[in-house]
C-alpha positions, 0 to 999 in steps of 0.5 A: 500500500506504502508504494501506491501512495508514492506513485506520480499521477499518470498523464492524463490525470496531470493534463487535466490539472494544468487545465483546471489550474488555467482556467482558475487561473484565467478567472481570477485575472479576470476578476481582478483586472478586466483589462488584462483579458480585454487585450486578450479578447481583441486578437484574432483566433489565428493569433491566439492559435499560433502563439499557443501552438508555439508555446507549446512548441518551445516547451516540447522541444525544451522536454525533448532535450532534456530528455536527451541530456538525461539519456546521454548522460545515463549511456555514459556511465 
């Protein structure tokens, strides 16, 4: 039972957090300062789309390489 507890949450399960921690995240600049999301509601869709698609992008190729490193640095040893 002591290992069960130790386990890391599965994919999906941490995928879901990020979500709902956005979101509340998103509601709370909201009620703080209209303002900040205001800006936001006058870009375009394919504005919002190619720099989420791009953030995305970084921190995927920023995992990968880490990834890398961690591999590389496990085969040397």
């Amino acid at each position: 039972m002591i290992d069960d507890e130790k386990k890391a949450p599965c994919r999906v399960c941490l995928s879901i957090r990020i979500f709902l921690f956005s979101v509340c995240g998103l509601i709370i600049v909201a009620l703080i300062d209209r303002s900040l999301v205001s800006g936001i509601a006058k870009l375009s869709p394919f504005a919002i789309a190619v720099s989420l698609v791009s953030i995305l992008g970084f921190f995927a190729i920023l995992k990968a390489l880490v990834e890398f490193k961690q591999s590389k640095s496990k085969s040397t040893k």
